[in-house]
N, CA, C and O of each residue as an XYZ file, in Angstrom:
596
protein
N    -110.300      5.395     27.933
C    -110.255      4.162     28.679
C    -109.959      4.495     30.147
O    -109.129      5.357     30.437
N    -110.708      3.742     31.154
C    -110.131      4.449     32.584
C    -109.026      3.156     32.667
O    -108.670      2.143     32.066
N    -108.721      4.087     34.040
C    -107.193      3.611     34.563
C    -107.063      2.231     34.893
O    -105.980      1.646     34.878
N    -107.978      1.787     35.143
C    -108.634      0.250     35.902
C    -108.254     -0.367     34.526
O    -107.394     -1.246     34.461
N    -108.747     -0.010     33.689
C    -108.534     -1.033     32.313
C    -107.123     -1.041     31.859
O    -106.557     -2.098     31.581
N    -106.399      0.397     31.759
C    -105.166      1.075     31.124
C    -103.643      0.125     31.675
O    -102.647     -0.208     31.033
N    -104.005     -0.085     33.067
C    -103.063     -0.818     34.069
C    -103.490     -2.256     34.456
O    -102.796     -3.015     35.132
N    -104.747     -2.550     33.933
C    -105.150     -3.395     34.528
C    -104.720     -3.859     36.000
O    -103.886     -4.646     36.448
N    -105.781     -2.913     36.595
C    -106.100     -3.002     38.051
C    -107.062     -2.616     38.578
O    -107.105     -1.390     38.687
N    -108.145     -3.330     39.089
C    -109.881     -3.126     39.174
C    -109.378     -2.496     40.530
O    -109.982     -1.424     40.507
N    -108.766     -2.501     41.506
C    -109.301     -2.494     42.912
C    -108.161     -1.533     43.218
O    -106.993     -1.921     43.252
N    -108.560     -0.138     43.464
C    -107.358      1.029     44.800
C    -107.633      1.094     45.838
O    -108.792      1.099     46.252
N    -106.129      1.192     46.846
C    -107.174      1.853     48.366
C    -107.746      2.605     48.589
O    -108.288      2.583     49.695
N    -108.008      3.831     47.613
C    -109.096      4.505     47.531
C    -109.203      5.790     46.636
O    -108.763      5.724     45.488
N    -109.575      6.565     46.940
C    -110.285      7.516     45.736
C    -108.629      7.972     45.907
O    -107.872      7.453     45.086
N    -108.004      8.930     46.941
C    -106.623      9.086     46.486
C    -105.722      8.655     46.075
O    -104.991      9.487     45.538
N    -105.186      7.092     46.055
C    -104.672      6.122     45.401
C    -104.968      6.127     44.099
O    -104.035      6.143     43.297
N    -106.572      6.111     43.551
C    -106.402      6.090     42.373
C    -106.397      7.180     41.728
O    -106.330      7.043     40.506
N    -106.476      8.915     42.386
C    -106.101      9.486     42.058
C    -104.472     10.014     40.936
O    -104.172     10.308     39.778
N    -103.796      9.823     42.463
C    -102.456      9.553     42.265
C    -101.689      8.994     41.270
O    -100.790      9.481     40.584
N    -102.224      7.799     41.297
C    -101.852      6.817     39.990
C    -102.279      7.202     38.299
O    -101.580      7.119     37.289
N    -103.441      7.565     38.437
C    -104.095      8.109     37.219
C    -103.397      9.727     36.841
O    -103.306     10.228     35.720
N    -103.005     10.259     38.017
C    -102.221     11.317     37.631
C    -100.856     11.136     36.836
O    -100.571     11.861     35.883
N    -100.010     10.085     37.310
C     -98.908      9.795     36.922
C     -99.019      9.151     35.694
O     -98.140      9.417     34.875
N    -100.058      8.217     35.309
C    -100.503      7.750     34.346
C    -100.581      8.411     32.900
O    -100.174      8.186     31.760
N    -101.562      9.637     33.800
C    -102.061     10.592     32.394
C    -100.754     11.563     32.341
O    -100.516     11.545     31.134
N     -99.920     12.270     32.839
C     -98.903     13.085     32.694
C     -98.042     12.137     31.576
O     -97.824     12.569     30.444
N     -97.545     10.701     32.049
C     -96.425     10.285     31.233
C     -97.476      9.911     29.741
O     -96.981     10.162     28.642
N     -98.356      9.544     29.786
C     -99.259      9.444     28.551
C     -99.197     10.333     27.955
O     -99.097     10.018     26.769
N     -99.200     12.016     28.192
C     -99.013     13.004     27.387
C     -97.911     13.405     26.852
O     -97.577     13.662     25.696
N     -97.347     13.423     27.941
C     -95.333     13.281     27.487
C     -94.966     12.447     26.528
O     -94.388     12.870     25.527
N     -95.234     11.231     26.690
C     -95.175     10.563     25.116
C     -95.243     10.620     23.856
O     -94.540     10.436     22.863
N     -96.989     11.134     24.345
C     -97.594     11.307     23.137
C     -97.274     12.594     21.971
O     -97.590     12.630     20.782
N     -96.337     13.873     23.013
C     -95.694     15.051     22.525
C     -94.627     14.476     21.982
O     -94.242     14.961     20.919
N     -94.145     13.729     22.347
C     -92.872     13.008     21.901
C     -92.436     12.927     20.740
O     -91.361     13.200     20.206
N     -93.926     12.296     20.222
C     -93.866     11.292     19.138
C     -94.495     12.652     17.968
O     -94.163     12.749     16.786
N     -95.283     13.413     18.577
C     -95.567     14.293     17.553
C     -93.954     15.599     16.910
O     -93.880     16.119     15.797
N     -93.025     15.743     17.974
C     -92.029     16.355     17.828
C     -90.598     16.158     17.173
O     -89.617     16.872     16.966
N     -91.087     14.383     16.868
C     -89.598     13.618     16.935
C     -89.468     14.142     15.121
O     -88.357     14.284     14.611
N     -91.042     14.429     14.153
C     -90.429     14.999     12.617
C     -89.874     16.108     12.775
O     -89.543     16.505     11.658
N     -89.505     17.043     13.781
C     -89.100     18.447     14.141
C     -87.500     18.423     14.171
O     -86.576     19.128     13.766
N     -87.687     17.171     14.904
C     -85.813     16.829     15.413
C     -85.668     17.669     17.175
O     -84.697     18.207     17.706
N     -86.785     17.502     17.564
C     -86.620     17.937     18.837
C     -87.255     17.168     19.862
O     -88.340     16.631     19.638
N     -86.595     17.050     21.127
C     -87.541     16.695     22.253
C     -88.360     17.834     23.026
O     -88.612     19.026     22.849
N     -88.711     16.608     24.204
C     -90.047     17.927     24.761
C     -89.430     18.867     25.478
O     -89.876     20.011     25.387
N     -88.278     18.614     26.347
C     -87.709     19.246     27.040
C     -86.308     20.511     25.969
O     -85.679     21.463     26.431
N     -86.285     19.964     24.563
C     -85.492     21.066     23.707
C     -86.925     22.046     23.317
O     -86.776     23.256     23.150
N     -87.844     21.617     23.235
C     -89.093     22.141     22.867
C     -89.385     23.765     23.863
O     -89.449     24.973     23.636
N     -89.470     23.017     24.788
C     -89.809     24.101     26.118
C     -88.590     24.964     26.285
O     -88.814     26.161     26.465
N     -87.670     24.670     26.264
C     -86.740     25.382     26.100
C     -86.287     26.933     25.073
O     -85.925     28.080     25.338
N     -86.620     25.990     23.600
C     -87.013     26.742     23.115
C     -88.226     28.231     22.778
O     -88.203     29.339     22.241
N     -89.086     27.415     23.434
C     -90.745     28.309     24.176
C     -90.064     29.392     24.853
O     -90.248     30.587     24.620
N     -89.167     28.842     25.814
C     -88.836     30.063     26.926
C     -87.723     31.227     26.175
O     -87.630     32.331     26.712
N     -87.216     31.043     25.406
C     -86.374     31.758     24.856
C     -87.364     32.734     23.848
O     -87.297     33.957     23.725
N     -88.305     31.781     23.169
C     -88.985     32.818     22.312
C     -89.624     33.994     22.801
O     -89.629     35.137     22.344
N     -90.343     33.342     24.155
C     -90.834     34.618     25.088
C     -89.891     35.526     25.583
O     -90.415     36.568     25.977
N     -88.453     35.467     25.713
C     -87.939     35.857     26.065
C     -87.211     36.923     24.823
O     -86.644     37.952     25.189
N     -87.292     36.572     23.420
C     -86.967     37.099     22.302
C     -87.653     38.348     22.161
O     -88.869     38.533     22.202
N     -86.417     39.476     21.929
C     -85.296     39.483     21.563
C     -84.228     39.597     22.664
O     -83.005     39.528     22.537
N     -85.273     39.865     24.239
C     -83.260     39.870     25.313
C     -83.246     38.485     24.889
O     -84.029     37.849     24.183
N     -81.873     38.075     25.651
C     -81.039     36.696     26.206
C     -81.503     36.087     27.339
O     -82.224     36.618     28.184
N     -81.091     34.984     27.350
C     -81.542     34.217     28.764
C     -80.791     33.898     29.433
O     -79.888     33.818     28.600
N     -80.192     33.520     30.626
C     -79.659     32.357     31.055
C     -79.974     31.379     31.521
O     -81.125     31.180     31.909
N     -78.618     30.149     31.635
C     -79.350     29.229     31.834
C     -79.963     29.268     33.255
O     -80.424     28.192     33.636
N     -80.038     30.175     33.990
C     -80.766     29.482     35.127
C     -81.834     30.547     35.142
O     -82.492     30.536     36.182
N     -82.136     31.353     34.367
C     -83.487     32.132     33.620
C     -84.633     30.496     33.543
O     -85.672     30.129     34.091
N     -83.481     29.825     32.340
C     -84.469     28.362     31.602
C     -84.225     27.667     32.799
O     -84.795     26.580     32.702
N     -83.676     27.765     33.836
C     -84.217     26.261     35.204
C     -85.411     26.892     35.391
O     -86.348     26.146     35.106
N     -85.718     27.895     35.732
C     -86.569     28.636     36.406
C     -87.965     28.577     35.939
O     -88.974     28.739     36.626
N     -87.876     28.276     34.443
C     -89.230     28.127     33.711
C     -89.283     27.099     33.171
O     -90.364     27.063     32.584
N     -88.644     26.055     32.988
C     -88.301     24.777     32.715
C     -89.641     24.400     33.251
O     -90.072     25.186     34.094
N     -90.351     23.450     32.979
C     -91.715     22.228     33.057
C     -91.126     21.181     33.695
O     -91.641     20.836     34.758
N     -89.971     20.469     33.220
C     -89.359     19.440     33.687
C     -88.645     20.104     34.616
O     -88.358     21.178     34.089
N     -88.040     20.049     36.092
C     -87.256     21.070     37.024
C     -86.329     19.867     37.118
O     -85.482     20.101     37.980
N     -86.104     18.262     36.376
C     -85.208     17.564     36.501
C     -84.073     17.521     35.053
O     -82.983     16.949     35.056
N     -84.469     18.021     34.284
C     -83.796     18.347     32.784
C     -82.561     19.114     33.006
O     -82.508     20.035     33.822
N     -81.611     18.755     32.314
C     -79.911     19.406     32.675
C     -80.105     20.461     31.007
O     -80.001     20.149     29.821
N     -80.481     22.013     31.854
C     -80.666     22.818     30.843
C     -79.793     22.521     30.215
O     -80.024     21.826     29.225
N     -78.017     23.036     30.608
C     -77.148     23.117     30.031
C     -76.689     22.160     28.369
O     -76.323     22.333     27.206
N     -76.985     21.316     29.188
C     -76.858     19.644     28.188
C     -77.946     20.505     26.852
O     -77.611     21.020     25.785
N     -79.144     20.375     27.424
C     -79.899     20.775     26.411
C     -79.667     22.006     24.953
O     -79.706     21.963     23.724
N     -79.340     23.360     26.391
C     -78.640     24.535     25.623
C     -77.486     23.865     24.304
O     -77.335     24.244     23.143
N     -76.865     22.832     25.018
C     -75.609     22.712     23.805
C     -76.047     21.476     22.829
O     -75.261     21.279     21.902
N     -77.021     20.738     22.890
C     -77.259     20.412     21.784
C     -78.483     20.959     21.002
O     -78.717     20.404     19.929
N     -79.571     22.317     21.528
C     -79.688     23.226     20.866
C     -78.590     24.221     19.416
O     -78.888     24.517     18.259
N     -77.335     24.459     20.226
C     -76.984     24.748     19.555
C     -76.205     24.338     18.843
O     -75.628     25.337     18.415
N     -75.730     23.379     18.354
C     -75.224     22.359     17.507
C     -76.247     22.065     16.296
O     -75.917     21.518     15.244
N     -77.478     22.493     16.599
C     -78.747     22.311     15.807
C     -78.780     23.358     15.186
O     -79.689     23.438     14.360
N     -77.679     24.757     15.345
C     -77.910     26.382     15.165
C     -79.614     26.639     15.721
O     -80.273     27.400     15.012
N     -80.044     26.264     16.476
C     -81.437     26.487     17.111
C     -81.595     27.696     17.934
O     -82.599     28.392     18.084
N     -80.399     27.821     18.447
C     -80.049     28.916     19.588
C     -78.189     29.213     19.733
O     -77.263     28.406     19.659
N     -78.187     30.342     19.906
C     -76.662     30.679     19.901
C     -76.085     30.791     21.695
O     -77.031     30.759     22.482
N     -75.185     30.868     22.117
C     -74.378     31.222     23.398
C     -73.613     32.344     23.283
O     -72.796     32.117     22.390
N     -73.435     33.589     23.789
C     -72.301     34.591     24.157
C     -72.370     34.730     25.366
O     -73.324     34.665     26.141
N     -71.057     34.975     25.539
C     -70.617     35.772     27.176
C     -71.407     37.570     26.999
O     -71.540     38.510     26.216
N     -71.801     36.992     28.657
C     -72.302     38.285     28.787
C     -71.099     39.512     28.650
O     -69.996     39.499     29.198
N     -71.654     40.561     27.756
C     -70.487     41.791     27.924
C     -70.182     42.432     29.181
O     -69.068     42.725     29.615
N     -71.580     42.655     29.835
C     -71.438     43.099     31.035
C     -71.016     42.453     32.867
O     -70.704     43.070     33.885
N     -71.208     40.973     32.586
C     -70.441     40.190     33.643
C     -70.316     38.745     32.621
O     -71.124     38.122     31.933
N     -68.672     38.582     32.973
C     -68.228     37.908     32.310
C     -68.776     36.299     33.156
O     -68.781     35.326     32.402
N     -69.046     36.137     34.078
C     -69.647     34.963     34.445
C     -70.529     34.583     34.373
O     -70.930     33.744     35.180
N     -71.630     35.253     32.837
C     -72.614     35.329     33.174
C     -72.574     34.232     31.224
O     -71.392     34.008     30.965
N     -73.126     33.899     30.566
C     -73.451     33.664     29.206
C     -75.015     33.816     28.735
O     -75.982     33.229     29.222
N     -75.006     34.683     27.749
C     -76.382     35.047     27.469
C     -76.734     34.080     26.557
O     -75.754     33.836     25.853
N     -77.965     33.229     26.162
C     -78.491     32.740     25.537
C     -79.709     33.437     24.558
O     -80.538     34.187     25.071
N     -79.734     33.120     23.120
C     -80.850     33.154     22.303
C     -81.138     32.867     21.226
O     -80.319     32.768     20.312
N     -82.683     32.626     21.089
C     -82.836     31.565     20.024
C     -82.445     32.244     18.514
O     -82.528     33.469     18.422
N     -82.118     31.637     17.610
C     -81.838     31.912     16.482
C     -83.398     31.901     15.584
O     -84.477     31.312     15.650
N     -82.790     32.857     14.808
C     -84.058     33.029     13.457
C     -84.614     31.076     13.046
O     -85.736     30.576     13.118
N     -83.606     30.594     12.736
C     -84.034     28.883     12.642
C     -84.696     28.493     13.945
O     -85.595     27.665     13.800
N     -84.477     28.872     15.111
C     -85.449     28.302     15.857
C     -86.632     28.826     16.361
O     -87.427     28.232     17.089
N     -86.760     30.537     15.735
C     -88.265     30.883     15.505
C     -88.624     30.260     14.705
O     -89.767     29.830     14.859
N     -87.860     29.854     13.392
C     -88.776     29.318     12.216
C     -89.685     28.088     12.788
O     -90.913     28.022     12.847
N     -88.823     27.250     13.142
C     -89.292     26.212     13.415
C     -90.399     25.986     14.859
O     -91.441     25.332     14.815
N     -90.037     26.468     15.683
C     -91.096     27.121     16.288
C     -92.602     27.382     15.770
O     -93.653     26.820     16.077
N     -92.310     28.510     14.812
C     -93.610     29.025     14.277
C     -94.387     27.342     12.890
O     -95.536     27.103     12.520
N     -93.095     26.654     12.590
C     -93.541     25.466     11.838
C     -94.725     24.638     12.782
O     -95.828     24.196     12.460
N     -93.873     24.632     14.301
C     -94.866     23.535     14.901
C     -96.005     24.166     15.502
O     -96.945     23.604     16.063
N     -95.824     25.383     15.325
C     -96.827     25.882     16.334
C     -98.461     25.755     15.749
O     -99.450     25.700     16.480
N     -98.471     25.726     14.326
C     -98.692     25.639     12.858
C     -99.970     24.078     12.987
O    -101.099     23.892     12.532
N     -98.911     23.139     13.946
C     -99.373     21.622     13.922
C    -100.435     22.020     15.372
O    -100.192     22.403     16.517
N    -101.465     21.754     14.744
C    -102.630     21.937     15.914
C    -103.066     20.999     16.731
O    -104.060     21.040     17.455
N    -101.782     19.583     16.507
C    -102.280     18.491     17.695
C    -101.300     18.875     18.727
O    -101.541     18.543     19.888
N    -100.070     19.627     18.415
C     -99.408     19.639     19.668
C     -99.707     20.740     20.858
O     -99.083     20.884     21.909
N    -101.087     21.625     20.279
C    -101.849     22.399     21.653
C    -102.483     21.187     22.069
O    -102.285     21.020     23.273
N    -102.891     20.640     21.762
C    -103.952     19.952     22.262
C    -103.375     18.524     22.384
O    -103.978     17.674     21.728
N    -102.315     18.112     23.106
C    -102.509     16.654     23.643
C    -103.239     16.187     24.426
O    -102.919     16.417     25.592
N    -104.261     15.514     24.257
C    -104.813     14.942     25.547
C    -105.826     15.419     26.109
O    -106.630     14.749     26.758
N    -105.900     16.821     25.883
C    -106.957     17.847     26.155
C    -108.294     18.014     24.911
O    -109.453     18.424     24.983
N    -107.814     17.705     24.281
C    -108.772     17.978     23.125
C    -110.372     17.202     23.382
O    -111.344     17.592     22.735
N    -110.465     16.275     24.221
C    -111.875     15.835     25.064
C    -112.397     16.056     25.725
O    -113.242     15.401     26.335
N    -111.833     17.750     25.885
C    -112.405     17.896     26.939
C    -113.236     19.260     26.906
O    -112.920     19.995     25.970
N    -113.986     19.613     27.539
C    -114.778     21.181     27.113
C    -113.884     22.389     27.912
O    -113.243     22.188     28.944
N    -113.996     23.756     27.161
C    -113.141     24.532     27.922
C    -113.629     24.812     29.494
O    -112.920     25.189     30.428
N    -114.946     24.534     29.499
C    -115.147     24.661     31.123
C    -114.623     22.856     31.787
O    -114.805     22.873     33.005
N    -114.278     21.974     31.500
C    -113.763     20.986     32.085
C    -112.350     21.341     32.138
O    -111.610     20.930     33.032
N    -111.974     22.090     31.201
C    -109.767     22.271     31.043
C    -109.925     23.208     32.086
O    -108.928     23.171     32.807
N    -110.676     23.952     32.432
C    -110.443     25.290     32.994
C    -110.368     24.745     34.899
O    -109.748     25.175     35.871
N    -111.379     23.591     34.677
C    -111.956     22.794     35.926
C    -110.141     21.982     36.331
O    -109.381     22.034     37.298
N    -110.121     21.440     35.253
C    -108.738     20.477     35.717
C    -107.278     21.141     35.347
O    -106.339     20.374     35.131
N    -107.094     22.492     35.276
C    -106.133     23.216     35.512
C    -106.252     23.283     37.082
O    -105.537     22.802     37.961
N    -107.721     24.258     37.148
C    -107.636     24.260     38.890
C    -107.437     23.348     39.731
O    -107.057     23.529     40.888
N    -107.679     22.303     39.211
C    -107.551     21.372     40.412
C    -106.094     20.509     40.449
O    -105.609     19.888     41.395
N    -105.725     20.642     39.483
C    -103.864     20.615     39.214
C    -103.622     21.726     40.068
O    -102.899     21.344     40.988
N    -103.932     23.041     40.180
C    -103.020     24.015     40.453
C    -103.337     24.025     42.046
O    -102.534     24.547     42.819
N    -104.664     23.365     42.552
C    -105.000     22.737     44.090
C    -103.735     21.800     44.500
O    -103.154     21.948     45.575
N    -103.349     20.769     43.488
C    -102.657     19.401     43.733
C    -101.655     20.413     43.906
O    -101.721     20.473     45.134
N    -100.878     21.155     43.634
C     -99.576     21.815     44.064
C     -99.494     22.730     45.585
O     -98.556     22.845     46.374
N    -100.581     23.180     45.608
C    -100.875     23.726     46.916
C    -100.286     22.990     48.402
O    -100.563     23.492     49.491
């Protein structure tokens, strides 16, 4: 459905306006839509990614400002996250041995499992993208990775 219908609003000031809008549009549309595929997991998107970064990071540790650094969301309060990760046993916390101001993070065997459970679910590669051909994803990566420029 285009954006004109989605918001109901026929008329932008112009091609960048409705750029813009349709960007913000389609981002929170996908975010949602991960949402809702994650919520039988017992996780959100932002415990999700979190988790991602640790697995890549498996078997060192992380810290938390390792996960600001690769975080998707750069407004998400790792920390918050880290501790109800681990309340989930999803991921554990130790002090670093070697600087005590430091706390190493990593994911637990349960949160590879589960990990490898969703990874398993083949709608959550593909939110949103799945309409599209790999030379169009490849087209609208680049031009996302233009919009940051």
């Amino acid at each position: 459905m285009k954006i004109e219908e989605e918001i109901k609003q026929p008329v932008f000031k112009d091609p960048y306006h409705k750029a813009h809008i349709n960007l913000i549009f389609t981002a929170n549309w996908v975010g949602l839509r991960q949402s809702n595929l994650f919520k039988p997991f017992g996780v959100t998107l932002p415990q999700y990614n979190v988790l991602r970064i640790l697995r890549g990071q498996h078997p060192k540790p992380a810290t938390v400002n390792l996960i600001i650094e690769r975080m998707l969301d750069k407004t998400s309060n790792a920390s918050r996250i880290v501790d109800k990760l681990e309340v989930k046993q999803l991921v554990t916390r130790t002090q670093c041995a070697t600087d005590r101001r430091t706390v190493d993070i990593l994911i637990t065997e349960k949160g590879l499992a589960l990990l490898k459970q969703m990874d398993e679910v083949e709608d959550l590669k593909k939110v949103g993208v799945h309409n599209l051909s790999a030379q169009e994803a490849t087209l609208l990566s680049d031009l996302l990775d233009k919009i940051r420029d």
